[in-house]
N, C-alpha and C positions, 0 to 999 in steps of 0.2 A: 180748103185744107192746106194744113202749112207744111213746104219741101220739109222731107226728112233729112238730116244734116249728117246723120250714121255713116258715109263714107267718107266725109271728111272732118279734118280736126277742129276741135272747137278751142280756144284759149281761157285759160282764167290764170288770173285777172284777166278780162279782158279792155280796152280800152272805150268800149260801147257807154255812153252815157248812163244806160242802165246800172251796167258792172260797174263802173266807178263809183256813182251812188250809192251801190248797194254797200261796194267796199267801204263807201265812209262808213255808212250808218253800222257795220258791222264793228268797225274800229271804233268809234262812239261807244257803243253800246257797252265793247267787251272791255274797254280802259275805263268805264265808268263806273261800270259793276264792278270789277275786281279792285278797285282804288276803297271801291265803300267796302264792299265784304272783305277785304283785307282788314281792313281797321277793326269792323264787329269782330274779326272769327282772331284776328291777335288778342283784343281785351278776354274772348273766352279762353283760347287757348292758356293764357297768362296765369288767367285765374285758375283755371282747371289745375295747372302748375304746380301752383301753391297750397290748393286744396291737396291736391295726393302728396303734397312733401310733408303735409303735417296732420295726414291721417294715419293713424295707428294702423298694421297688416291687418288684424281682425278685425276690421270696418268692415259694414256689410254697407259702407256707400262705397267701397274702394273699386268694385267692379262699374258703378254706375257712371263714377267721376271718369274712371279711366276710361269708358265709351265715350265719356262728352269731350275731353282732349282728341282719342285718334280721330270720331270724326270731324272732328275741326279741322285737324290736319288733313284728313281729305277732301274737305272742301277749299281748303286752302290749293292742293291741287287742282282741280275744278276750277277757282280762279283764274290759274295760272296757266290754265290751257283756253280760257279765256281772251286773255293777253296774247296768246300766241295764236291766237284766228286772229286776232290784228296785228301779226307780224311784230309783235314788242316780244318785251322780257329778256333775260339774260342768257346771253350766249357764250359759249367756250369755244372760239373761232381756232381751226389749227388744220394743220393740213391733211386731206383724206383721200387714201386710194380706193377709188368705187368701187372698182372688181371686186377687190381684195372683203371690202365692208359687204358687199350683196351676196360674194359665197357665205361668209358667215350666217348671213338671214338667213340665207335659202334653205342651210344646213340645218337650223332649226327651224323656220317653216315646215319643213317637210316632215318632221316629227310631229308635228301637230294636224295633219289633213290624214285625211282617209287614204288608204293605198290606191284608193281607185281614182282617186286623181293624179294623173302627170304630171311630173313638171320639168322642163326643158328648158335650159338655158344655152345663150352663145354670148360671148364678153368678144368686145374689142382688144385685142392685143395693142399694149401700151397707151392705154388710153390717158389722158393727162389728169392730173391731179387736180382737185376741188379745194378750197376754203370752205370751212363751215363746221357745225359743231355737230360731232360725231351721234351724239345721241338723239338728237334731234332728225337729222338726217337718217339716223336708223326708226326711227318713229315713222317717218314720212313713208319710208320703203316697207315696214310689214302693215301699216295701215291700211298700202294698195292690197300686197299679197292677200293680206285678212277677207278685204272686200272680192279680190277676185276668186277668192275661194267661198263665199258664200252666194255669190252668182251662180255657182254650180249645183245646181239647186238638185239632183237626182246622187249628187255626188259623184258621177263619173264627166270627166271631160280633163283641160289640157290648159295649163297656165306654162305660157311662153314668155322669157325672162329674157333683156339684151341689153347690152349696152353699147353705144357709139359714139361719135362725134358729129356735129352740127355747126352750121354758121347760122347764125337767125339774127336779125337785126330788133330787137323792141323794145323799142326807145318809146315815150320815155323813159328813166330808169328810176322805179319803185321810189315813191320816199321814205318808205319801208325798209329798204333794202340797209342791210347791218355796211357799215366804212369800211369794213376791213374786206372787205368782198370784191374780187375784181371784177372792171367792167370792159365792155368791149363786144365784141360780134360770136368770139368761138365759147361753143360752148360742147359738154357730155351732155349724155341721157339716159338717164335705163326707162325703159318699158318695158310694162308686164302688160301682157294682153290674154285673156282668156276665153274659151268658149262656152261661156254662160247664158243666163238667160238677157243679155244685154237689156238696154235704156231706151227709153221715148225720148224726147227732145224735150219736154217739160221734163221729166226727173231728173234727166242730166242735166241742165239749168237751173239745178235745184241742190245738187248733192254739197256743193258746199256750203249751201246755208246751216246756220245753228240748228242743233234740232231740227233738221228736215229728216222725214223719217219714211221708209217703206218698208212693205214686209219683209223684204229679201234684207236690206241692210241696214238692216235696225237703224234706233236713235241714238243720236250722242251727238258732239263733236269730234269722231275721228278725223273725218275727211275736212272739216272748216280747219282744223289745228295743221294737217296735212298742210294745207294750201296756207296757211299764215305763214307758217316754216319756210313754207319755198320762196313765198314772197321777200320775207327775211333774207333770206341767201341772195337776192339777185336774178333769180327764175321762173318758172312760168310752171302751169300743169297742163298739157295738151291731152283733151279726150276725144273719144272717137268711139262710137257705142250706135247698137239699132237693133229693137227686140227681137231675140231669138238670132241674132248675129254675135252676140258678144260682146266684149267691152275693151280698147285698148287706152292704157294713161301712160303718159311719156312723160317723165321730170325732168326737164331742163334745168343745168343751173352752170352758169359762168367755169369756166377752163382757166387753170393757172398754171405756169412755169416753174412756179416755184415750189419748194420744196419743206 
């Protein structure tokens, strides 16, 4: 039987032979697909285009055409969050106060969960300022909240929100990692920790894969896009999870002076 890992953190990326393989084949995968399906769903998209520019309002194809464009374009998203589980695509790098960004979530988190979940938060006073792009960095943060509120599987229980400051050393540093990103030892963090029905050791080794899927927290890529992002930024995602104990994620990600 293999130690349960539940009381201490686990990293991803991690530097294990495994996790780095796995990271290529994921970065392979998700630059390869979205390079082709970009080019098929532009030629549709294109067309679709043109079709509705020069069909007359009483077309009874004018609804059909205009389906076949939006979803294109939302497969074109779908791409593009493909690219970003391999820490690519395009970024809006500028400067971001944590606190300030994770009250805003929370303020709206909290309108979307049942009352009968908690949620508590404590912020570091003065904590330093990040590089990275705001929306993406706000993707990363209600992905966890998302997940930690579907852990709570009877719907009463207690999501614990913090932010601090860390030194952690882990090198070496992402090839991933976006240039304008600084490097170096100091970093922030917020964790969100909740008292759900937490993870095995297999599921947690598992949650950022594409499509890995359980009943609690469904399929998709939220969490692989989560971890592309941070990768991007220069940081890491530290979990800490053991069934019927809960689940805590720490987002690490690089500290900067500047302004």
């Amino acid at each position: 039987m293999s130690e349960n890992k539940g009381s201490t953190f686990s990293v991803y990326p991690g530097n294990g032979h495994d996790q780095v393989e796995k990271t290529a084949c994921v970065e392979l995968m998700a630059t390869g697909v979205a390079h082709d399906f970009n080019n098929l769903l532009a030629a549709i998209i294109g067309n679709a285009s043109i079709v509705l520019r020069n069909l007359p309002a009483e077309s009874p194809l004018l609804k059909n055409v205009t389906q076949i464009e939006t979803s294109a374009r939302k497969a074109v998203e779908l791409t593009n969050q493909l690219q970003s589980c391999a820490g690519k695509g395009a970024f809006n790098i500028e400067t971001i106060e944590l606190n300030a960004l994770v009250s805003k979530l929370i303020a709206k988190f909290k309108g979307s969960i049942p009352g009968s979940i908690i949620v508590q938060y404590t912020f570091r006073e003065n904590l330093p300022f990040i590089k990275g792009d705001t929306s993406c960095i706000s993707y990363v943060i209600t992905s966890l909240l998302n997940n930690a509120s579907a852990a709570i599987l009877e719907g009463n229980g207690t999501i614990t929100i913090s932010t601090d400051t860390e030194i952690y050393d882990y090198s070496p540093r992402d090839e991933a990692c976006i240039d304008e990103i600084p490097s170096g030892k100091n970093y922030v963090y917020i964790e969100i920790q909740d008292t759900g029905c937490g993870m095995t050791d297999e599921i947690r080794d598992r949650i950022f894969d594409p499509f890995f899927t359980t009943k609690i927290r469904g399929q998709g890529l939220g969490m692989p896009v989560a971890l592309g992002i941070v990768r991007a930024h220069g940081g890491k995602i530290l979990v800490k999870s053991a069934p019927e104990k809960g689940s805590t994620f720490r987002v690490i990600l690089p500290a900067t002076n500047q302004r």
